[in-house]
C-alpha positions as CSV (number, residue, x, y, z in Angstrom):
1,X,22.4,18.5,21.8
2,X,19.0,19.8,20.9
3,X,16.7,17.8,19.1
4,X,16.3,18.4,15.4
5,X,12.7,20.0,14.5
6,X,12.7,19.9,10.3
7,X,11.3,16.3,9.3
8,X,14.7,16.1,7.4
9,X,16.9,16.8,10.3
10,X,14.8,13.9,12.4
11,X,15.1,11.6,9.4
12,X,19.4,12.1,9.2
13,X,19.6,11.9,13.1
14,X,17.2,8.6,13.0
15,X,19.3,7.2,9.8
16,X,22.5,7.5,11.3
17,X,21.8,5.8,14.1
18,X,20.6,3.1,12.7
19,X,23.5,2.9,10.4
20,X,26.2,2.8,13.1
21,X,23.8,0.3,14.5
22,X,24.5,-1.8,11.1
23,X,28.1,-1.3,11.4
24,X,28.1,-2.4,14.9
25,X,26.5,-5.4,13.8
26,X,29.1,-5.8,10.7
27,X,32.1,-5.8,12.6
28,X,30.5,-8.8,15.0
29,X,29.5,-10.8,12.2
30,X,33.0,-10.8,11.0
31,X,34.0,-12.1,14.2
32,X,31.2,-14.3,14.3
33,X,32.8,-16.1,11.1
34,X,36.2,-16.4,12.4
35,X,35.3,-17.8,15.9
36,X,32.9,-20.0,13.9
37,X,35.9,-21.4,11.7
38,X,38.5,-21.8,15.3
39,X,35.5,-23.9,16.7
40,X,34.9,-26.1,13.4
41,X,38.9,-26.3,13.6
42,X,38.9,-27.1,17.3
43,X,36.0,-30.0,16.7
44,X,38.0,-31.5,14.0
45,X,41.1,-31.3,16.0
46,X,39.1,-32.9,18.8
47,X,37.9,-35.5,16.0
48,X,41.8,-36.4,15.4
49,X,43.1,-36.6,18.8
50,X,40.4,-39.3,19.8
51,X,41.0,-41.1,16.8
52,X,45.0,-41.0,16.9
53,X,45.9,-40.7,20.2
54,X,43.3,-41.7,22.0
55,X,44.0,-39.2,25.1
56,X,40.5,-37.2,25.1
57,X,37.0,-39.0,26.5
58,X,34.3,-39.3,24.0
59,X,33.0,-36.4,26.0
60,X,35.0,-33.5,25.0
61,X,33.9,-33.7,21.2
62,X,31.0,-32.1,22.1
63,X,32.2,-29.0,23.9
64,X,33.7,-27.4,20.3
65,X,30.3,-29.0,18.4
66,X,28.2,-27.6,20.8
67,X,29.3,-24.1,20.8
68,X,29.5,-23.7,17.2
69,X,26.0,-24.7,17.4
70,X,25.3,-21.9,19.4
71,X,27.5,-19.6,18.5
72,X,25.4,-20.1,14.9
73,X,22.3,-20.1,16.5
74,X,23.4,-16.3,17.7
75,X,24.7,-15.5,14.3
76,X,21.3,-16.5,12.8
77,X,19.6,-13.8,15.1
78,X,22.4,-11.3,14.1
79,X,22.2,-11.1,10.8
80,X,18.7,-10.9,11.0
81,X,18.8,-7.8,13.0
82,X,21.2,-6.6,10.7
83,X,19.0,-7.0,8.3
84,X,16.1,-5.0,10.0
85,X,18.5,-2.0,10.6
86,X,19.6,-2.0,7.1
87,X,15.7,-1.9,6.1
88,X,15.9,0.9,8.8
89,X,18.3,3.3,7.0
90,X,16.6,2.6,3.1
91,X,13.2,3.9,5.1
92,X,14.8,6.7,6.3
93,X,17.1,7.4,2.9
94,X,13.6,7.1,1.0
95,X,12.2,9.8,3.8
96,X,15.0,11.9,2.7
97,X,14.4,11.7,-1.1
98,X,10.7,12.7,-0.4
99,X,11.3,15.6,1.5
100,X,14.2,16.6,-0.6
101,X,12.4,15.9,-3.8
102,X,14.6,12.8,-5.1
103,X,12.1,10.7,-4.8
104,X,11.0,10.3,-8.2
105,X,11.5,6.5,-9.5
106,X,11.7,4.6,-5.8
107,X,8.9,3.0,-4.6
108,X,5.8,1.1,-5.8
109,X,4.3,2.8,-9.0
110,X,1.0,0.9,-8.9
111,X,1.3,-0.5,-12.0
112,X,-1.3,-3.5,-11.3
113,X,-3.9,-1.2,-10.6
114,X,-6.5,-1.1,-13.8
115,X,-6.9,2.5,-15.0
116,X,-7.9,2.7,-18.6
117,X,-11.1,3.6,-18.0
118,X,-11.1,5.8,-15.5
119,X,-11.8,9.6,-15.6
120,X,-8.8,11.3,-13.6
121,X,-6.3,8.6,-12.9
122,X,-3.8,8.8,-16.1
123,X,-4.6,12.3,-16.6
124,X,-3.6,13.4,-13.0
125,X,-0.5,10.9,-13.0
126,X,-2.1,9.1,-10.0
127,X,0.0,5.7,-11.1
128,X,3.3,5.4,-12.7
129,X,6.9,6.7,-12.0
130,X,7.2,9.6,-10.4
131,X,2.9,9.4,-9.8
132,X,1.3,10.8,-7.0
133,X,0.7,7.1,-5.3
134,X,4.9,6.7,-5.8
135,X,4.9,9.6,-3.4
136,X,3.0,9.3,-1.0
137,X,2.1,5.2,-0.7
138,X,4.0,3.5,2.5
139,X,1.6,0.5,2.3
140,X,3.6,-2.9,2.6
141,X,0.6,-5.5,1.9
142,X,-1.4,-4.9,-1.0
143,X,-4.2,-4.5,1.4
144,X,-2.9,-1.2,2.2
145,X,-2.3,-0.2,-1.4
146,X,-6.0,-1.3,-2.4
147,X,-7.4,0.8,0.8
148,X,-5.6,3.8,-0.5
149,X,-5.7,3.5,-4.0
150,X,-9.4,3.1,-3.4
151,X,-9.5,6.4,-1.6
152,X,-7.2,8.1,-4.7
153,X,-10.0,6.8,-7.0
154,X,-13.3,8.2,-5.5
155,X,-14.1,11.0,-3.1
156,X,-15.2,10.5,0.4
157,X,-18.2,11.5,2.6
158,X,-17.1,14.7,4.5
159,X,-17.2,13.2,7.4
160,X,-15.2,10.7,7.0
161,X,-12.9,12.9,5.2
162,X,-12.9,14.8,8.8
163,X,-12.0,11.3,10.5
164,X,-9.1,11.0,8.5
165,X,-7.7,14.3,9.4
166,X,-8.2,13.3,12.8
167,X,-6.6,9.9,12.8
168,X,-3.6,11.7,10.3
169,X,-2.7,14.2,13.1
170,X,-2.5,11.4,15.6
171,X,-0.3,9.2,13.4
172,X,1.9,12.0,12.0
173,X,4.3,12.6,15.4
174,X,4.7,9.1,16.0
175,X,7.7,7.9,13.7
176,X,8.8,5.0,15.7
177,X,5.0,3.3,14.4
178,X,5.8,4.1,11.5
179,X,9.3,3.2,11.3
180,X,8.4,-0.6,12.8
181,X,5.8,-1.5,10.7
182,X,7.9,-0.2,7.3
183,X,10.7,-2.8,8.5
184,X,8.9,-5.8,10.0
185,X,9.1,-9.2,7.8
186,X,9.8,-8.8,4.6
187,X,9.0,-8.3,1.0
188,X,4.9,-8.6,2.1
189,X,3.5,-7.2,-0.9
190,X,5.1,-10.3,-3.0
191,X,4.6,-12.6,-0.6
192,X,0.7,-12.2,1.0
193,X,-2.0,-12.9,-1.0
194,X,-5.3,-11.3,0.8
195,X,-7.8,-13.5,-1.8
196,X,-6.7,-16.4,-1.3
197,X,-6.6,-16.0,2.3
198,X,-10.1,-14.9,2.8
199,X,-11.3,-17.2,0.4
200,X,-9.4,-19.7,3.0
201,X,-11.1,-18.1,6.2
202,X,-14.5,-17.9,4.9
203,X,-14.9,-21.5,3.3
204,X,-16.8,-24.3,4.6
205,X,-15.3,-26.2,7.4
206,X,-14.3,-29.4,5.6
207,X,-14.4,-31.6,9.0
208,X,-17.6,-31.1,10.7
209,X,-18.4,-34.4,12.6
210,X,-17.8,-33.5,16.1
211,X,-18.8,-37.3,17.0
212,X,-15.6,-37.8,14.3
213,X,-13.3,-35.8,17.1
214,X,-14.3,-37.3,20.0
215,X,-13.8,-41.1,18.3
216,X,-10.7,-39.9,17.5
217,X,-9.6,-39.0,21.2
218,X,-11.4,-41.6,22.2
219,X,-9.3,-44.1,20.3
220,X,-5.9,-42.2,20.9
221,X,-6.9,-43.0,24.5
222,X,-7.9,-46.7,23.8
223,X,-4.7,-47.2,21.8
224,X,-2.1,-46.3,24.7
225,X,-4.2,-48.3,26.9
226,X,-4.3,-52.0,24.2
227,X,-0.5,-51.3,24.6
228,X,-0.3,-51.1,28.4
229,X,-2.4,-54.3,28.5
230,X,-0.4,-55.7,25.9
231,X,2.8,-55.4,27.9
232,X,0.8,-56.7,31.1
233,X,-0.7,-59.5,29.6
234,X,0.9,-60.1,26.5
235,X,-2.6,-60.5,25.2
236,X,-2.2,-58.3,21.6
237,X,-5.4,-58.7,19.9
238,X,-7.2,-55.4,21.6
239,X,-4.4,-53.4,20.5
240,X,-4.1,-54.8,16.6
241,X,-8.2,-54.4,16.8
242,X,-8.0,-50.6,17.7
243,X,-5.1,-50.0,15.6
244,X,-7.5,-51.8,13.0
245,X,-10.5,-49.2,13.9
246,X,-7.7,-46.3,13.6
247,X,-6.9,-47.2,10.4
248,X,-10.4,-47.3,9.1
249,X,-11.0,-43.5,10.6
250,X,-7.6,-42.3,8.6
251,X,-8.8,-44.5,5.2
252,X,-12.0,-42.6,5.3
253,X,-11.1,-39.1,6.3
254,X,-7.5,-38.9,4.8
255,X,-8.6,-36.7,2.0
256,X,-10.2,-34.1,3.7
257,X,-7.3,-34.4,6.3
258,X,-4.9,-34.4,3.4
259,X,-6.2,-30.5,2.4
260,X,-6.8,-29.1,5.7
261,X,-3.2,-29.6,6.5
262,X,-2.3,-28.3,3.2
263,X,-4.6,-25.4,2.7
264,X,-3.8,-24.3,6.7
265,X,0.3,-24.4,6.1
266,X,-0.4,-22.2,3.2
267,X,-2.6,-19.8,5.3
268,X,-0.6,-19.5,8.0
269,X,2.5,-18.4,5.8
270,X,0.8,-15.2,5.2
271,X,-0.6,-14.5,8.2
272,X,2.8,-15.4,10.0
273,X,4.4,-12.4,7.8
274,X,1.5,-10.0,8.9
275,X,1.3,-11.0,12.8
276,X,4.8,-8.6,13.6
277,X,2.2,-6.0,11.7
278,X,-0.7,-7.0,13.6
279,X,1.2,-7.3,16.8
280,X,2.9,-3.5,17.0
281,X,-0.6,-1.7,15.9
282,X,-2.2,-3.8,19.1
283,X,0.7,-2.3,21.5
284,X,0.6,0.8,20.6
285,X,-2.0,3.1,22.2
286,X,-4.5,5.1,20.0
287,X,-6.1,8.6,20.6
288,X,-8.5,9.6,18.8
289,X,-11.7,7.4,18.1
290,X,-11.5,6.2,14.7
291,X,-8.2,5.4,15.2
292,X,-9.3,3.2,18.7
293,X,-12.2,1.4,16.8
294,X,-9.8,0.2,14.3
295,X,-7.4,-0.8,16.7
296,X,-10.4,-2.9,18.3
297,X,-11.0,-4.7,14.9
298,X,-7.6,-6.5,15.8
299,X,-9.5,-8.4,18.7
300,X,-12.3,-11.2,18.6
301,X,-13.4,-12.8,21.4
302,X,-11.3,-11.0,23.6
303,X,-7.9,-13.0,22.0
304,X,-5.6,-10.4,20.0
305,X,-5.0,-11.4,16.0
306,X,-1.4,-12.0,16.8
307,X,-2.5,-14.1,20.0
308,X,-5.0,-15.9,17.4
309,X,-1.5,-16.6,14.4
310,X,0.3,-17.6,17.2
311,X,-2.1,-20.3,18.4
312,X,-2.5,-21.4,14.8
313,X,1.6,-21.5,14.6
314,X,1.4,-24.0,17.5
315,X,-0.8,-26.2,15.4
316,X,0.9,-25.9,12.2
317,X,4.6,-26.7,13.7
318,X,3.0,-30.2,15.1
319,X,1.6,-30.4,11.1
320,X,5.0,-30.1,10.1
321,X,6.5,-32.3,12.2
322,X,4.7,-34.7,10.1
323,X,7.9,-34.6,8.2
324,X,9.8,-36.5,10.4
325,X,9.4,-39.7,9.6
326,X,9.0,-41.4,13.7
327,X,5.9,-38.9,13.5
328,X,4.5,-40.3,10.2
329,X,5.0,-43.9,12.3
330,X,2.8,-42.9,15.4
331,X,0.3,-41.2,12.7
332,X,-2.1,-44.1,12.1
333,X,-1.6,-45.4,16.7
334,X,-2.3,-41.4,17.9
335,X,-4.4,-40.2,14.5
336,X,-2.1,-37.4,14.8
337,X,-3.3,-35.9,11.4
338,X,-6.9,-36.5,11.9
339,X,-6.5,-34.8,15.7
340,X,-4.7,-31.8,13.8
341,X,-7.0,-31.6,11.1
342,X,-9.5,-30.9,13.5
343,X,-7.9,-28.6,15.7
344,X,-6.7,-26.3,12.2
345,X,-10.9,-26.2,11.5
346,X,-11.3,-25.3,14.9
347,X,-9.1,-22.6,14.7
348,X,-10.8,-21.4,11.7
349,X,-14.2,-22.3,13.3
350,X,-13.4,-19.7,16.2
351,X,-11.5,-17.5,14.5
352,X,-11.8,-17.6,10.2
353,X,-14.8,-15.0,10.6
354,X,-12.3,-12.1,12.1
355,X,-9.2,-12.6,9.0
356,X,-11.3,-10.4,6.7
357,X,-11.9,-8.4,9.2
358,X,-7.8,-8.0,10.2
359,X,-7.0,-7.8,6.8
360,X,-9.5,-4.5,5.9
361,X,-8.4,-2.7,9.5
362,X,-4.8,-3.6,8.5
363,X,-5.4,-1.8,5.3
364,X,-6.9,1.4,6.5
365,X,-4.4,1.4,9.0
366,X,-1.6,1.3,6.0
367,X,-3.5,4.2,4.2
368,X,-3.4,6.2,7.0
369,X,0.0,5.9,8.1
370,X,0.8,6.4,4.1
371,X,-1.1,10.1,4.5
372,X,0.4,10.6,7.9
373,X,3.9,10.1,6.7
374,X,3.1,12.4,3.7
375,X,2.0,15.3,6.3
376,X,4.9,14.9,8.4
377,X,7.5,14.9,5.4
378,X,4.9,18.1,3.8
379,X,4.4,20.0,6.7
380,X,3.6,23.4,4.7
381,X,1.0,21.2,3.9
382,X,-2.5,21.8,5.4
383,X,-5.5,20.2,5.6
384,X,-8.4,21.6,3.2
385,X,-11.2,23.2,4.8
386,X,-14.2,21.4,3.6
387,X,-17.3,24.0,3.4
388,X,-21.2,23.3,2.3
389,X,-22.7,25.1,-0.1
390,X,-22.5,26.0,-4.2
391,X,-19.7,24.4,-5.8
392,X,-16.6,26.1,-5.1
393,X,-13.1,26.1,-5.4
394,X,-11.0,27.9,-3.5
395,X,-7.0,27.9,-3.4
396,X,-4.1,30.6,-2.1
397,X,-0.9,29.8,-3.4
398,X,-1.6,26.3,-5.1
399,X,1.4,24.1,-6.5
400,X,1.6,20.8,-8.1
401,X,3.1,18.1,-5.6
402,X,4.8,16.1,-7.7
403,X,7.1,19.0,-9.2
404,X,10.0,20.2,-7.2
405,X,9.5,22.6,-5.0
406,X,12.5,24.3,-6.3
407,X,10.8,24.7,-9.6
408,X,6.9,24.7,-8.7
409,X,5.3,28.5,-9.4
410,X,2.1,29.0,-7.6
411,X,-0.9,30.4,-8.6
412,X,-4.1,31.6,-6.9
413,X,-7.2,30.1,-8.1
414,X,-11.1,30.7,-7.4
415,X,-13.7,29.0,-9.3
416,X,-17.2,29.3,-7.9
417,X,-20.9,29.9,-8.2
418,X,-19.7,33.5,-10.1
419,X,-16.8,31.9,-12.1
420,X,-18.1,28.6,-12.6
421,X,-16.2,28.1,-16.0
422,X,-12.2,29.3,-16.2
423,X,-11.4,29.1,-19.6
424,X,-7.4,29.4,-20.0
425,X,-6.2,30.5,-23.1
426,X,-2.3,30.7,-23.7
427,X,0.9,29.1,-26.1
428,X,2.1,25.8,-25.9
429,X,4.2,25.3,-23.0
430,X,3.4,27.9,-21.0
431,X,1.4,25.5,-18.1
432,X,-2.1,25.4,-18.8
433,X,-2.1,21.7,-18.6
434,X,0.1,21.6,-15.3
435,X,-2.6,24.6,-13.3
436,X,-4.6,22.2,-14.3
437,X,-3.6,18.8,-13.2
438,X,-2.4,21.2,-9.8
439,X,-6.2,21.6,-8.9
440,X,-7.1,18.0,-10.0
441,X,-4.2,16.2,-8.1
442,X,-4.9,18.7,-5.2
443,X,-8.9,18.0,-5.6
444,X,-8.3,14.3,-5.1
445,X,-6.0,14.5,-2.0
446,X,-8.4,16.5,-0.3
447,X,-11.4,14.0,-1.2
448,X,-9.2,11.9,-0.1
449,X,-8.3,13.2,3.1
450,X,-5.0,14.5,2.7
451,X,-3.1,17.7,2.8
452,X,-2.5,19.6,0.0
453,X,-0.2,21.6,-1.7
454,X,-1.4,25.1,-0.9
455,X,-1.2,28.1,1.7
456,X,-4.7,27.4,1.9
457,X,-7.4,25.5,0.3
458,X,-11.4,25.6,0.9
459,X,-13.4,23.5,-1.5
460,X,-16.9,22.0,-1.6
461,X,-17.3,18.1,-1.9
462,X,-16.2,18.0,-5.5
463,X,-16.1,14.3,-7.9
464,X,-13.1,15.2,-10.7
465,X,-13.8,14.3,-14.3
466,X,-10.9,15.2,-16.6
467,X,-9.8,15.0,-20.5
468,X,-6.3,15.7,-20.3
469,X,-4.4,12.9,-21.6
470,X,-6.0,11.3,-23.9
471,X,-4.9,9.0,-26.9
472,X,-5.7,7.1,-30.2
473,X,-6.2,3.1,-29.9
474,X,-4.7,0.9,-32.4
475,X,-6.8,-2.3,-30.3
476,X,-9.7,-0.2,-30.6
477,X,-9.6,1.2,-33.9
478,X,-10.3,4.6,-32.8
479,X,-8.9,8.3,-33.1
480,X,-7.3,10.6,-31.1
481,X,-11.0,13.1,-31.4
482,X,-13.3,10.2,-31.0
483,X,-11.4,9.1,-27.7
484,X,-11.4,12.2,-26.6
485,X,-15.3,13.2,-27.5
486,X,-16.3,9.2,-25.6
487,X,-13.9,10.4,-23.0
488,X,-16.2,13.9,-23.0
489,X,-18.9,11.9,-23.0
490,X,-18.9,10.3,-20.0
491,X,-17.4,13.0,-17.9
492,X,-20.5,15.1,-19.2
493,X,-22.4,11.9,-17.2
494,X,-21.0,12.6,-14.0
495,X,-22.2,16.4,-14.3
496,X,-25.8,15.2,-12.9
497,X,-24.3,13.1,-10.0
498,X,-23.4,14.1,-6.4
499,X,-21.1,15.4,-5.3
500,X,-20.7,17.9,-8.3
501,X,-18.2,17.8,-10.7
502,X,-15.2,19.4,-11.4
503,X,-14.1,19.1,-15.3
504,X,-10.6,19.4,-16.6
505,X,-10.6,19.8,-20.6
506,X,-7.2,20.1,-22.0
507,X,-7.2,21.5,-25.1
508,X,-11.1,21.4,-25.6
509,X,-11.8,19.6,-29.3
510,X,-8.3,19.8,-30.8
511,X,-8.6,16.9,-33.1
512,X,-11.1,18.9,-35.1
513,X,-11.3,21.8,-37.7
514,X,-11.8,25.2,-35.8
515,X,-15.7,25.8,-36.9
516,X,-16.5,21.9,-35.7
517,X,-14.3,23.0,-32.2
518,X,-16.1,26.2,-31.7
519,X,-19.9,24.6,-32.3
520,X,-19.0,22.1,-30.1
521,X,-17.7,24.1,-27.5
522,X,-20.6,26.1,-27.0
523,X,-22.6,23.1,-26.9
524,X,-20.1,21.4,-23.9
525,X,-20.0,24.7,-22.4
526,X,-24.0,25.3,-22.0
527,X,-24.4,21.3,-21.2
528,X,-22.2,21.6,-18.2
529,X,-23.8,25.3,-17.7
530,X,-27.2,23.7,-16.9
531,X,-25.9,21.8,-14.2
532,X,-23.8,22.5,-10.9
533,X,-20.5,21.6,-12.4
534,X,-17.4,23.9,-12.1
535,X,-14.1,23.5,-13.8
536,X,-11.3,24.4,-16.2
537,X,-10.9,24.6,-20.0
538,X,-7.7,25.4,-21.7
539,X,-7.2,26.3,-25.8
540,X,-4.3,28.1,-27.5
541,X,-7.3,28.8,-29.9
542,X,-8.3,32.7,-29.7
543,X,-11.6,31.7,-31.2
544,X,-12.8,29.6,-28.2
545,X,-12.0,33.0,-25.6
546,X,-15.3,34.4,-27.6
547,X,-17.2,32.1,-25.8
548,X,-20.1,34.4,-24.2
549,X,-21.3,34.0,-20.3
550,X,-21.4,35.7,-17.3
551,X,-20.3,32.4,-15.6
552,X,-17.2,32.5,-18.2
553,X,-14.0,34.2,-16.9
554,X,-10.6,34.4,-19.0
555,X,-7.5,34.1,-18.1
556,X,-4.1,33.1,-19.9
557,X,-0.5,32.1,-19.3
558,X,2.3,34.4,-21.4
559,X,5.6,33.6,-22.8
560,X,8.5,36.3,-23.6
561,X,10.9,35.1,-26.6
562,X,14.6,36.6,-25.3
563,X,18.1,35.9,-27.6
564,X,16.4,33.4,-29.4
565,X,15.3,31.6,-26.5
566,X,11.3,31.5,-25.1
567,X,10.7,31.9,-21.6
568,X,8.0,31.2,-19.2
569,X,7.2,32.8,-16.0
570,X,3.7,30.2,-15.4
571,X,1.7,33.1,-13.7
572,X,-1.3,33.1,-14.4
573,X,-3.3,36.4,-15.5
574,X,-6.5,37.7,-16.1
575,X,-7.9,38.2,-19.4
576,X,-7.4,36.0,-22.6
577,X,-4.1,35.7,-24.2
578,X,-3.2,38.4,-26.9
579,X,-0.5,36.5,-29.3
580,X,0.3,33.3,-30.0
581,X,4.1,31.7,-30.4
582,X,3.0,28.7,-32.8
583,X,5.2,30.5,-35.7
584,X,8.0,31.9,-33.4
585,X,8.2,28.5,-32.0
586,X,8.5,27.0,-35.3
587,X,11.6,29.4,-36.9
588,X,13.2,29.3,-33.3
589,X,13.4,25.2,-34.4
590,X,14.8,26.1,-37.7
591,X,11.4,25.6,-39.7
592,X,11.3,27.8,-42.8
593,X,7.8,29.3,-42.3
């Protein structure tokens, strides 16, 4: 059988394996249950005959007990890698509904993310259902999602936008990476907090005496020998002395003890859930350089991260045998506590420094594999071609990515140093405001890194600044037109900044009358004129198409009204538009105008 090519058809192939795998497991769970209820029947049986009859040894009520006790310890491990197969086929299902454009409504919509005031985010639909981050985030700590919302949100240096390109094409082919650490643990967004764990690492070490740690050895050692003398001698006094001394070094230090213990059993249940993370990026093998240095990040002192969690579990499994209550007896005789309290700061003394560190490599890493997956699912999707020079954009055959490719009509597009300013006349409706979230959504993935949803894109380094969506605030007190002129305002601010700026005005001045709109205009227009800034405005006001400058091109989007019905074709042309539809549109509702 020959191996599928299409991401889609390695996707099925990889899905239905795993879901026979899940049915496998199914069907021994099942008789798991039923051999788990004949060998609780057979130990009660047991129970009975010993009691009644008398005819079976003491000895033989174990054999039933004991192999339920296993046969549950096996069960334990199946259902969790039932579990992990199950997580298996929903990442491969979601793969599907990407590729196949379902995809809209699954997945984390970044809703915690703070956007209000920025300048692109809510008018490109970077957050929210069926947002660009829905699509293409595969981040499962919040580290990740922070790494690549922070890249969604600002544009990278061109070379580090190269580096990423490099690092994606290494990362794309390699789905079993990318499969593992999507299934690993579980619900790690919910359940690791990255603050609280670097604020953990990177405090002071609460138990610093190292005289402290060597008394404490020193009278562990002293202890076990008061008792051997005692049972020699029967002399008791040296070992109700020490015990005396012990006591005095637990009354003294039991507070700080108290929230070492505490603070490390709290740290080491996130970093537990994001060692199976830590430990597949440090097996697999990494090409390309940035890709090597970050995998080096996982590694102080030549000891692994994972090596590191597992050293710490070791010490936190003999904190939590503190439980048992023979432990808490031997506490004060062994200064078990104070022992472990100093071992959990020496942990942290060697090895606190590098959790920052793990955590911001684990989150590039995430963001990485999130645009990797994205160009493996996309790949029609190229890479921009970054050039120096004037402003310029640049795009063959460019589409929105977050409409259907079933649905999305492409359009060429070329604004440079001779077209700096594409003004975009054209009805309601007939997708002035999608071209132009297409070339801002498009922008920002190639700032980012990303591919992009084009035959082919070439673009300067370009910062986006858009007034496309915006609202009245009933908090603020303020209108729809002075929103939107602040909202002008400070785009106009990034027009002097590097790198330059592309503008996307939406409906330039709407909320005022036309003579206001048109003054204004001009006085936008020549602003962003005197600077380096490129970009887009889009009217269904003819008035504004009189707008005189070389460095002013028109062109328009046209609708066709057909038994009673308006169509769009969303190609765009040259030239301004010629008619409007407002009053078509109006009697085609039934409004008597």
């Amino acid at each position: 059988m020959s191996q599928p090519t299409s991401p889609s058809g390695q996707y099925l192939e990889r899905q239905a394996i795993r879901q026979r795998k899940v049915e496998n497991l199914e069907r021994i769970h099942i008789r798991l249950g039923y051999l788990r209820l004949l060998l609780a029947i057979a130990e009660i049986a047991a129970i009975w005959i010993y009691l009644d009859a008398h005819t079976l040894s003491a000895g033989w009520l174990f054999l039933p007990l004991g192999a339920f006790i296993a046969v549950a310890v096996y069960h334990a491990n199946l259902l969790k890698r039932q579990a992990t197969a199950l997580r298996a086929v929903d990442y491969y299902r979601l793969g599907v509904d990407r590729i196949e454009d379902r995809w809209q409504g699954q997945g984390s919509r970044g809703d915690r993310f703070d956007i209000a005031e920025h300048l692109y985010a809510a008018d490109l639909d970077i957050f929210g259902s069926g947002s660009l981050f829905q699509l293409i985030s595969a981040a499962r700590t919040r580290m990740g999602e922070d790494t690549l919302v922070s890249w969604l949100l600002a544009p990278a240096a061109v070379d580090e936008i190269r580096q990423r390109h490099q690092s994606i094409t290494d990362l794309r082919s390699r789905i079993d990476l990318r499969e593992d650490m999507a299934i690993c643990s579980g619900d790690l967004q919910a359940a690791v907090h990255p603050e609280a764990l670097t604020q953990w690492a990177q405090s002071p070490l609460q138990l610093t005496s190292s005289p402290v740690r060597w008394l404490a050895l020193f009278l562990t050692l002293l202890m076990v020998a008061s008792a051997i003398f005692w049972g020699a001698t029967g002399q008791r006094s040296p070992f109700f002395f020490v015990l005396l001394l012990e006591g005095i070094v637990v009354f003294t230090h039991s507070a700080r003890v108290n929230s070492v213990l505490h603070q490390v059993e709290h740290a080491f249940a996130d970093l537990k859930l994001l060692s199976c993370l830590f430990s597949r990026i440090e097996q697999e093998p990494m090409e390309t350089p940035v890709l090597q240095s970050l995998k080096a990040q996982f590694s102080i002192h030549q000891v692994n991260a994972s090596e590191a969690i597992a050293r710490l579990d070791t010490i936190v499994q003999y904190v939590q045998s503190l439980e048992n209550p023979l432990m808490r007896l031997l506490d004060i005789p062994f200064l078990y506590s104070v022992q472990l309290a100093f071992a959990a700061d020496s942990w942290r003394c060697q090895f606190g420094s590098a959790v920052p560190t793990w955590l911001s490599a684990l989150g590039e890493m995430e963001a990485l594999l999130s645009l990797a997956t994205y160009s493996f699912e996309h790949p029609a999707d190229p890479f921009p071609d970054l050039i120096p020079g004037e402003p310029s954009f640049r795009a063959v055959a460019l589409g929105h990515p977050l409409i259907p490719a079933a649905r999305c009509v492409r359009n060429d597009v070329t604004i440079d140093s001779d077209r700096r300013i594409i003004l975009i006349s054209g009805s309601n409706m007939s997708g002035k405001s999608t071209l132009m979230r297409a070339i801002g959504i498009n922008t920002v993935l190639a700032m980012a890194g990303a591919p992009v949803r084009a035959q082919s894109l070439q673009l300067s380094p370009l910062r986006v600044g858009a007034s496309i969506l915006v609202n009245d605030s009933l908090q603020k007190g303020s209108s729809r037109f002075y929103a939107e002129i602040t909202r002008l305002r400070h785009v106009l601010d990034l027009a002097t900044r590097q790198p330059p700026l592309l503008f996307l005005f939406d409906e330039l001045l709407q909320g005022t009358n036309s003579r206001d709109r048109l003054i204004g205009a001009e006085g936008i227009v020549n602003t962003l004129l005197e600077t380096n800034a490129i970009g887009l405005i889009s009217t269904h006001d003819l008035a504004l198409t009189q707008l005189n400058s070389e460095l002013i091109h028109n062109f328009h989007f046209q609708d066709e009204i057909e038994d009673g019905r308006m169509n769009f074709d969303f190609i765009l042309r040259e030239g301004p538009v010629t008619r409007s539809n407002g009053v078509a549109l109006m009697r085609l509702i039934g409004l008597k105008v």
